[in-house]
VEXLUMLUM-211858 format. One line per field, with one value per residue: residue number from 1; residue in three letters; x, y, z of N, C-alpha, C in turn. Coordinates in steps of 0.1 Angstrom, whole numbers. Layout:
<rs>
num: [NUM,...]
residu: [ala,...]
n_east: [X,...]
n_north: [Y,...]
n_up: [Z,...]
ca_east: [X,...]
ca_north: [Y,...]
ca_up: [Z,...]
c_east: [X,...]
c_north: [Y,...]
c_up: [Z,...]
</rs>
This chain:
<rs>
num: [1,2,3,4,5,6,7,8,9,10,11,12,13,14,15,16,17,18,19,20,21,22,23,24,25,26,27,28,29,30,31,32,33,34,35,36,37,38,39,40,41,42,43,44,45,46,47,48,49,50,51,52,53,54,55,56,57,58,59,60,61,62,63,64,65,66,67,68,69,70,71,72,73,74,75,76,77,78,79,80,81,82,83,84,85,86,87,88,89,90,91,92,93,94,95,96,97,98,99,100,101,102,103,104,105,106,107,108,109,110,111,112,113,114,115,116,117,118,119,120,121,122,123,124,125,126,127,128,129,130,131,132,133,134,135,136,137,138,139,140,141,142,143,144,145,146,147,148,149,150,151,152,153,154,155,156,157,158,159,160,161,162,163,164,165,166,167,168,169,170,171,172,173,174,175,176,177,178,179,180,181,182,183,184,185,186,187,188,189,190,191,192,193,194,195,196,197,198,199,200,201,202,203,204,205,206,207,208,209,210,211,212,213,214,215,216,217,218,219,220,221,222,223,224,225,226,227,228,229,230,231,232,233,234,235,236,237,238,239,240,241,242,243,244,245,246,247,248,249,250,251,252,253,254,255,256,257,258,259,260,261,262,263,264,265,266,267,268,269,270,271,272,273,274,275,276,277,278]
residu: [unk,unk,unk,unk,unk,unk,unk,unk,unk,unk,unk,unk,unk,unk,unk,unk,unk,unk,unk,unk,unk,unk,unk,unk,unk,unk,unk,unk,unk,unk,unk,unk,unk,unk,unk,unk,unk,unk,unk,unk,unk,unk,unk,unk,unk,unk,unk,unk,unk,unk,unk,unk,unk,unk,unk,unk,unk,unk,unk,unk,unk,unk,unk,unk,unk,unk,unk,unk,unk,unk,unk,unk,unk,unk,unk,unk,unk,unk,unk,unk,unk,unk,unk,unk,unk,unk,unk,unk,unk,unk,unk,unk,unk,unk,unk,unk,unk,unk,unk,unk,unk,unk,unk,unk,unk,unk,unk,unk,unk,unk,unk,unk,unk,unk,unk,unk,unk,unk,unk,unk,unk,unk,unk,unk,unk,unk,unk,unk,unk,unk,unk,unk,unk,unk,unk,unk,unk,unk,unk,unk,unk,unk,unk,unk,unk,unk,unk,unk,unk,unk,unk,unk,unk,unk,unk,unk,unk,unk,unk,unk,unk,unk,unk,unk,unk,unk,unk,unk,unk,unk,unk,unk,unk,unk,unk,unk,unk,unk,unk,unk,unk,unk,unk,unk,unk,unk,unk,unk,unk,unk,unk,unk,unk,unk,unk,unk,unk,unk,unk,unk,unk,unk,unk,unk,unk,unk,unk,unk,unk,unk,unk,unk,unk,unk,unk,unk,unk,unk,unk,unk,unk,unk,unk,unk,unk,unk,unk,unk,unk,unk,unk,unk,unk,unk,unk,unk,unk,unk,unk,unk,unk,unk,unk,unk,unk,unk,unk,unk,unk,unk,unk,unk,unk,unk,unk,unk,unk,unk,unk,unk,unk,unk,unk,unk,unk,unk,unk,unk,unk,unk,unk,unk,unk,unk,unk,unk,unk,unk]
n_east: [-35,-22,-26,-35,-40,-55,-56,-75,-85,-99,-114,-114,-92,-91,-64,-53,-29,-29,-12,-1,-26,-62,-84,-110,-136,-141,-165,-178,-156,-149,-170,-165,-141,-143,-156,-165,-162,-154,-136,-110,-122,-130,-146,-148,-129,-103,-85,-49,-44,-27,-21,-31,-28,-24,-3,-10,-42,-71,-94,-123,-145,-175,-182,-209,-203,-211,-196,-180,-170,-151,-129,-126,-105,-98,-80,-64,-45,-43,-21,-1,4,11,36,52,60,69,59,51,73,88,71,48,16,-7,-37,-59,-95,-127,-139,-121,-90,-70,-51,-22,-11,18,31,59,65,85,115,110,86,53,34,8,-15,-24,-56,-64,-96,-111,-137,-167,-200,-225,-253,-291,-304,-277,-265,-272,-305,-340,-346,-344,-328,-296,-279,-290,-300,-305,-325,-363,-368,-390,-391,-396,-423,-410,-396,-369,-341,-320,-289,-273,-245,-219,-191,-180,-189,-222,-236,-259,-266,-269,-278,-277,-286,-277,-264,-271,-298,-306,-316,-296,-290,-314,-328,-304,-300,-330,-331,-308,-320,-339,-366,-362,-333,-321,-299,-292,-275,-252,-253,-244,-247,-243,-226,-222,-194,-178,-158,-155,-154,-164,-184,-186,-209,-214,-234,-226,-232,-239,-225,-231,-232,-199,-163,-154,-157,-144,-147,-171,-167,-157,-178,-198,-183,-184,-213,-219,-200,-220,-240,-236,-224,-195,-166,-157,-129,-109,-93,-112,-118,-131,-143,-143,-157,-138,-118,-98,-100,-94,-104,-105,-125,-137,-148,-135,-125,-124,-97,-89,-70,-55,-44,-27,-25,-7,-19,-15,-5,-8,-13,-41,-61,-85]
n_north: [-106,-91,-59,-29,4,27,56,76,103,111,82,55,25,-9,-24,-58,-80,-107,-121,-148,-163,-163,-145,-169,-163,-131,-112,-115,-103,-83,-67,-68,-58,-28,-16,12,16,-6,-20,-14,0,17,26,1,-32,-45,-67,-77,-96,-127,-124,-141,-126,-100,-74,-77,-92,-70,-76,-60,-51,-39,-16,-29,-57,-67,-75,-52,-41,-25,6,36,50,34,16,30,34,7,2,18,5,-20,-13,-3,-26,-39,-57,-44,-31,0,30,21,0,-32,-40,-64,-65,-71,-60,-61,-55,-31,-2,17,47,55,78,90,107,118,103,79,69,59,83,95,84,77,68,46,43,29,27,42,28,36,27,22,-2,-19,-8,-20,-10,-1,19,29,28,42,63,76,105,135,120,120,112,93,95,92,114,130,148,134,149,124,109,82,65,37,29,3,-1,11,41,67,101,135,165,193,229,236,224,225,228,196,168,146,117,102,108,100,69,61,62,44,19,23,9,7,0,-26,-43,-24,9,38,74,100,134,168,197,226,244,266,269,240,224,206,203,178,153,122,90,61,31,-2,11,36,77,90,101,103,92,73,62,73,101,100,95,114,132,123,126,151,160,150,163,188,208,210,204,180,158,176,185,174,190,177,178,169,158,149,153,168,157,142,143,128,126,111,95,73,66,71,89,88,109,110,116,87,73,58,56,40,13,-20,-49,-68,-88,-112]
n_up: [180,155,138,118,118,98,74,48,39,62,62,81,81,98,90,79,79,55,38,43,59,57,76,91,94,86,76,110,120,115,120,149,152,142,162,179,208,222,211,189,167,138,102,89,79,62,45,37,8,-8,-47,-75,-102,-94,-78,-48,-32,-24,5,14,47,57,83,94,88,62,26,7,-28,-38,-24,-25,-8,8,-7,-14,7,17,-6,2,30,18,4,22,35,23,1,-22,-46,-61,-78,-87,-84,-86,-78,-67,-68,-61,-78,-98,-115,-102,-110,-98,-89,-68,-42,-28,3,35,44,24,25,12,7,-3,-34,-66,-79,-105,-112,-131,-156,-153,-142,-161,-165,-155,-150,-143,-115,-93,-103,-99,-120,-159,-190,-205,-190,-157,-148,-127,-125,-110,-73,-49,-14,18,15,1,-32,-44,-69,-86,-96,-106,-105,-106,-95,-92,-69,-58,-61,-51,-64,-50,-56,-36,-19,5,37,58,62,62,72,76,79,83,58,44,51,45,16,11,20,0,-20,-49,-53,-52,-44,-22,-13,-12,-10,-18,-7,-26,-31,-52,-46,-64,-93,-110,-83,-58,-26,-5,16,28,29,42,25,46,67,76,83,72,71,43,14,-12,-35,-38,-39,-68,-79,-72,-87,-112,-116,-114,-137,-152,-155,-160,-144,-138,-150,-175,-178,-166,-136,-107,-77,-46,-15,15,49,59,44,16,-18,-52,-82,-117,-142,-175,-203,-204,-176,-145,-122,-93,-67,-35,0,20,53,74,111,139,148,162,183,194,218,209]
ca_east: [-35,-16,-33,-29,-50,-52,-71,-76,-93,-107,-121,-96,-100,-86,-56,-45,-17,-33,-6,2,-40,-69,-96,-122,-149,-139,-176,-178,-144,-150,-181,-162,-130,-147,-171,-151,-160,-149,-121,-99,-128,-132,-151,-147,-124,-95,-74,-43,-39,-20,-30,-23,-28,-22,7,-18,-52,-76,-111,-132,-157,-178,-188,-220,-196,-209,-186,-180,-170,-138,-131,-114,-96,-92,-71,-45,-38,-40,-12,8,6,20,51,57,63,77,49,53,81,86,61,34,12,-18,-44,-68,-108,-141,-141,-117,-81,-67,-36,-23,5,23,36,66,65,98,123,109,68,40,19,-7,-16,-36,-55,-74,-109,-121,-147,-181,-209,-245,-268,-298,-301,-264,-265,-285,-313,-351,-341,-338,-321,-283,-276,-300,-293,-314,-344,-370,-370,-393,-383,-408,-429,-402,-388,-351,-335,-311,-280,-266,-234,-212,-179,-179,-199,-235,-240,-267,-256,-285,-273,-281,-281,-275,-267,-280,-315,-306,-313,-287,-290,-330,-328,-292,-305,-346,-331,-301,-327,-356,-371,-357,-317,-318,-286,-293,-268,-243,-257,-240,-253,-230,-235,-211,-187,-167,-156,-148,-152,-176,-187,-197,-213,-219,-242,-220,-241,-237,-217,-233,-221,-185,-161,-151,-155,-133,-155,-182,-159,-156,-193,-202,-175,-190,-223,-213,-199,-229,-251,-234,-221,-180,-162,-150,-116,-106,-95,-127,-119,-141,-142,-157,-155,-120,-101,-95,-97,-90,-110,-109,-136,-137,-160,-132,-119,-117,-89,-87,-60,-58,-35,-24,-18,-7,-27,-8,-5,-10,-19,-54,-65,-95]
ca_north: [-104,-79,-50,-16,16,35,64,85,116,107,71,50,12,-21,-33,-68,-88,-119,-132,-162,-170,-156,-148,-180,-154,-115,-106,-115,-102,-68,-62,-71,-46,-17,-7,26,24,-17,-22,-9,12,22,19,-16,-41,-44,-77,-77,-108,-124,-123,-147,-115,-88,-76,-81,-87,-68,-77,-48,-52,-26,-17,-42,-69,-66,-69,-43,-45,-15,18,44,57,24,11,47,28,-6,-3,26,-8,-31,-12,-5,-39,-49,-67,-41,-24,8,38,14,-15,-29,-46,-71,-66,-79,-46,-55,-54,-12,4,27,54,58,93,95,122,118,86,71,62,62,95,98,72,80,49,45,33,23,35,44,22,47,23,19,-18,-25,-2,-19,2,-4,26,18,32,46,71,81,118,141,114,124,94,98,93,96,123,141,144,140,139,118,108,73,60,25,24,-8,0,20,54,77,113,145,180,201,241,233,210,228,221,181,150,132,101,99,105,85,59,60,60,33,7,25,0,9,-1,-44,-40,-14,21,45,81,112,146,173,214,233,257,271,259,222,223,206,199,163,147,108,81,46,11,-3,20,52,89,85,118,107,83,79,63,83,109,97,93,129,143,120,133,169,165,144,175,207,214,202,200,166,159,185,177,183,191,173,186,163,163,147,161,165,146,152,133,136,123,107,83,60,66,84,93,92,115,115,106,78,74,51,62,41,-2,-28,-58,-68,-99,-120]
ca_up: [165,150,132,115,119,87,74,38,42,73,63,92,87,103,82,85,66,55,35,50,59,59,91,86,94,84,85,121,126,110,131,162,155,141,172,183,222,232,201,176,156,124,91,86,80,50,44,24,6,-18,-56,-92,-112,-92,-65,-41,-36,-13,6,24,48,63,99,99,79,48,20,-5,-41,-38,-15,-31,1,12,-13,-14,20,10,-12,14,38,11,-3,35,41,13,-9,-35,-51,-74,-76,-92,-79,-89,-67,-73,-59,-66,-88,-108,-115,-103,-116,-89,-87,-60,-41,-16,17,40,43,13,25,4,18,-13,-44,-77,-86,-118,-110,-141,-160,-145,-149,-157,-168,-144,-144,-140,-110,-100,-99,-112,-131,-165,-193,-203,-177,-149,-143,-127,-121,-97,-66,-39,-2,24,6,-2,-40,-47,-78,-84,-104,-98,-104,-98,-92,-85,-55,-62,-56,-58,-59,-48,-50,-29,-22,20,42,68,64,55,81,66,89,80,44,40,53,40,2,8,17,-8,-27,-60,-50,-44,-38,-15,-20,-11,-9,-15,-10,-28,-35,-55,-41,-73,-106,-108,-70,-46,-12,-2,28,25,40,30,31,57,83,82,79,75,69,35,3,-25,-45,-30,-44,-79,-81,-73,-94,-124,-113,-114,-151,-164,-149,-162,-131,-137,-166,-178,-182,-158,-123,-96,-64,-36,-3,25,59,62,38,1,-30,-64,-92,-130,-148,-185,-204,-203,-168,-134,-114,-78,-59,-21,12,30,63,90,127,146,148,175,188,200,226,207]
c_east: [-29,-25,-28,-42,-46,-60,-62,-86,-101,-115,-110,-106,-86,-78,-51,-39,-21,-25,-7,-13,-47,-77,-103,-136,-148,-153,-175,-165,-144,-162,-177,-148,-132,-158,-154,-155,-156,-138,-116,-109,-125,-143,-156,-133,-112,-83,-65,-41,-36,-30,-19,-23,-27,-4,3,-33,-61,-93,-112,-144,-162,-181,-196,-213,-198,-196,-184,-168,-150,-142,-117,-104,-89,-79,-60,-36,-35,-22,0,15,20,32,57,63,69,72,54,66,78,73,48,31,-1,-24,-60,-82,-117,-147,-135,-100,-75,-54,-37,-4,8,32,46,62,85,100,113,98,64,35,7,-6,-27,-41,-66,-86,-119,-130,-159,-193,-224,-256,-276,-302,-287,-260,-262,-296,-324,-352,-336,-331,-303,-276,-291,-292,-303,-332,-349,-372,-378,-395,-391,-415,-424,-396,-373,-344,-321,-303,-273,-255,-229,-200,-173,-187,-211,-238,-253,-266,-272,-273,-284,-277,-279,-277,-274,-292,-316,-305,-310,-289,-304,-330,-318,-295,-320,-338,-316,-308,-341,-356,-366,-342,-321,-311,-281,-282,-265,-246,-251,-244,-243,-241,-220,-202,-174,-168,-151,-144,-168,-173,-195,-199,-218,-223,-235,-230,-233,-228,-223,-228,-206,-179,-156,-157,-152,-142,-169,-175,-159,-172,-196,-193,-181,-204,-225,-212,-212,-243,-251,-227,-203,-180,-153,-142,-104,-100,-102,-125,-129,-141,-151,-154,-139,-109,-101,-92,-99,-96,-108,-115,-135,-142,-155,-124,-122,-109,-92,-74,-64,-44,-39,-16,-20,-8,-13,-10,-3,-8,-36,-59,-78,-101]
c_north: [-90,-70,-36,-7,24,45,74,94,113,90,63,33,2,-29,-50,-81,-103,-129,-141,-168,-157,-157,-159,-171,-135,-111,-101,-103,-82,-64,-60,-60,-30,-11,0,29,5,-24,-17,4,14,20,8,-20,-41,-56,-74,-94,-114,-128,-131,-136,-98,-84,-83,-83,-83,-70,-62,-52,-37,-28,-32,-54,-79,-68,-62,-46,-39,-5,24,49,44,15,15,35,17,-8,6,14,-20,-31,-10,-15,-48,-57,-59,-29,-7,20,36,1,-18,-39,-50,-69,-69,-66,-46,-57,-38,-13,18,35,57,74,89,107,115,104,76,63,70,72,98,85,80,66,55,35,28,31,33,36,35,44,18,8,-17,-15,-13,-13,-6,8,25,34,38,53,72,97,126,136,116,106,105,92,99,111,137,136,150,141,139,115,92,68,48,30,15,-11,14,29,61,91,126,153,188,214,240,226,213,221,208,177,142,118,96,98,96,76,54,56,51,18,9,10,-6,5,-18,-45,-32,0,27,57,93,124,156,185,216,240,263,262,246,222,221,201,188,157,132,97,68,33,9,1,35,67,85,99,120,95,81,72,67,99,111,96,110,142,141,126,146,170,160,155,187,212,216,201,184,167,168,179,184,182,186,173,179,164,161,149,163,158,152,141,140,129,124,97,71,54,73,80,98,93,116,110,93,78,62,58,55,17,-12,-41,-58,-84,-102,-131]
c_up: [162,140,126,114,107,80,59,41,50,71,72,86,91,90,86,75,69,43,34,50,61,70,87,87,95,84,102,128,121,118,146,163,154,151,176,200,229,221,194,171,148,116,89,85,64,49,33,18,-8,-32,-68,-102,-112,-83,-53,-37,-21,-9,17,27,54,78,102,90,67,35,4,-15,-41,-26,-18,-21,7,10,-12,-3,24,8,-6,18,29,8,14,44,31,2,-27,-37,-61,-69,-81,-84,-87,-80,-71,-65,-68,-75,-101,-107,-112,-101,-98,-91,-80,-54,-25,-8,21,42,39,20,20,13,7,-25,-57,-82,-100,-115,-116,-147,-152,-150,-144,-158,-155,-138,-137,-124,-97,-94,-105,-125,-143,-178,-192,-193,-170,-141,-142,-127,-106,-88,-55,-24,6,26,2,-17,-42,-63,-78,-96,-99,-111,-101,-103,-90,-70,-62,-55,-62,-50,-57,-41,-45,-27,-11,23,53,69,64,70,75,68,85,68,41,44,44,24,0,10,11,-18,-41,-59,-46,-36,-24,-20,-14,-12,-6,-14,-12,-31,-45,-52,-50,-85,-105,-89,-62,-34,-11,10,22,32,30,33,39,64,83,77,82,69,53,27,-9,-37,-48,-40,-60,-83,-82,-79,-110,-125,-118,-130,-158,-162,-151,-155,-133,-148,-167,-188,-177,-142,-113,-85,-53,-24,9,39,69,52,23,-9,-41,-74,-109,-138,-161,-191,-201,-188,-157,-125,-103,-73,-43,-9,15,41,74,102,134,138,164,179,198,209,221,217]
</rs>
């Protein structure tokens, strides 16, 4: 089976042009390519396939073969893949997911490939149901949750995938892996949740570390990104309508945050591509 390695600020996942058909079991199939010491590795899992209302349309699974809604980094590379091969033309695409219909802009590097994308990720959903959260009310910003006898508060967010965002003054002191985990399956999330922990470092500039449902610490998340940049503005912290630098452990992203929008900026890159013996 043919495959593609691909990665936005450090998030790498398993591309594969499903045009023509799809896997019969991408769960299965995303659990079995993403282990990183007996196949391919990565994230998860990312089919392209085709779409009645879009260019193309894409599924994402994760490590444990879950499947998620969008993935802001995922897509940059998504649509990198597509004009690469010809699916889509021009410096626009737009790409269909269980999020939604997203507009994306396209960025040349050398002999004419995509190396970055700005997508438009919609507006933010704040309300605490629709999260969903038992959280109720229009926004939840700054509510106290508490996480084995420890209080956090919290800010949550959807992007089409549910975040809940908790600043912090160091990461030093943080067991990411214990707490990102304890408050993605807390009680309060059905859904379970996506878990960023962010500080400030400057004006319209932060630092993020993120625990994603199901796969774990990962080095970046674009809608992980978008969440704790909306966070940031709906907290004082960031100004909205500005563009907020987000700084995680693979690389840079650029968000700008609006009641009716936010903008995700970042790379795309092809690792390498293969074949693999199933």
């Amino acid at each position: 089976m043919k495959f593609y390695k691909m990665q936005g600020a450090g998030n790498d996942y398993i591309y594969l042009d499903c045009m023509e058909s799809e896997p019969l079991n991408p769960e299965k199939l995303s659990r079995r390519l993403s282990d990183r010491h007996f196949s391919v590795g990565g994230d998860g899992l990312i089919l392209l396939c085709p779409s009645d209302k879009a260019d193309f349309r894409m599924r994402m699974f994760n490590s444990d073969g879950s499947e998620g809604k969008m993935c802001g980094n995922g897509i940059r590379c998504a649509a990198k893949l597509a004009h690469d091969m010809g699916y889509v033309k021009g410096n626009f695409c737009t790409v269909e997911t269980l999020a939604g219909v997203k507009k994306l802009q396209l960025f040349f590097g050398g002999a004419g490939k995509v190396n970055a994308a700005r997508v438009d990720m919609g507006k933010p959903v704040l309300e605490g149901e629709k999260i969903p959260s038992s959280f109720v009310g229009k926004t939840v910003v700054g509510q106290p949750l508490e996480v084995g006898g420890e209080i956090y508060k919290i800010t949550l967010v959807s992007m089409g995938n549910p975040h809940c965002v908790v600043f912090v003054d160091d990461f030093s002191a943080l067991d990411l892996p214990a707490v990102g985990k304890k408050i993605e399956y807390h009680a309060s999330f059905p859904e379970r949740i996506n878990v960023e922990f962010v500080k400030t470092a400057g004006k319209n500039r932060l630092e993020m570390r993120v625990w994603e449902r199901g796969t774990g610490e990962t080095l970046a998340c674009g809608t992980g990104a978008c969440a704790a940049a909306t966070a940031a503005a709906l907290n004082g912290f960031c100004d909205a309508g500005e563009e907020i630098s987000v700084l995680t452990r693979g690389g840079e992203l650029k968000v700008t945050y609006t009641e009716d929008s936010v903008w995700l900026y970042g790379g795309a890159e092809l690792v390498f591509s293969g074949e693999i013996e199933l």
